[in-house]
N, C-alpha and C positions, 0 to 999 in steps of 0.2 A: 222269633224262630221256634219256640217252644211251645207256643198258644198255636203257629202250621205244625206242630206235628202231632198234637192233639187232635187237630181235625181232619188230619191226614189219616189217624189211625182207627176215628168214628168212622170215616168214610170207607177205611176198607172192609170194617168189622161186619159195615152195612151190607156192602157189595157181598159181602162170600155169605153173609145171610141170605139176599134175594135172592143171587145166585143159585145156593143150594134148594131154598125154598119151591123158587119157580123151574126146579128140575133142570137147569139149565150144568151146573157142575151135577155129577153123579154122586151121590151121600158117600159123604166120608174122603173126599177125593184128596188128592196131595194138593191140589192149588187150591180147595178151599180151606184146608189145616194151614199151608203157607199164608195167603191173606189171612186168616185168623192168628198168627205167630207175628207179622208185622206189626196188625193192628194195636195188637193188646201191649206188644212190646213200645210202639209210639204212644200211646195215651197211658203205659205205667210212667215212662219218662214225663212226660206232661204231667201225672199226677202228683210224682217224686217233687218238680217242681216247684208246683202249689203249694204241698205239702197236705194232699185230701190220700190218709191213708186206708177208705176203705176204698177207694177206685184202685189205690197203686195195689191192694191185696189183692184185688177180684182180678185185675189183668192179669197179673203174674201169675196168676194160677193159671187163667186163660193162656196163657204163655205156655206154661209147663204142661199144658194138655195137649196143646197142637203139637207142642214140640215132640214131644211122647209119641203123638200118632204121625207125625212124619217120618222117623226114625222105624216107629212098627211097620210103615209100610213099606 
């Protein structure tokens, strides 16, 4: 269950990249901050797991950013 939500949470970090990339969300959008607040938050859980503490630091920031800007907007 732990190793799906690791790649549950690559998979979405991906999407709201392409996403915003190929113009398809608007920069800065609340669903692309949301999939970026899932993602980070399922592959820190995944990394907690492992026990790989510079993935579980990079998410949790990644975390506390989207969350931040969902809340600003």
């Amino acid at each position: 269950m732990i190793e799906m939500m690791g790649w549950i949470g690559l998979t979405l970090l991906l999407v709201a990249y392409f996403l915003e990339a190929t113009n398809k969300l608007p920069d800065g959008s609340k669903q692309y901050f949301l999939l970026n607040l899932i993602g980070s938050i399922s592959i820190s859980l995944h990394a907690y797991y492992i026990g790989s503490m510079p993935i579980l630091i990079l998410n949790i920031v990644w975390a506390l950013v989207s969350a931040y800007e969902l809340i600003k907007h």
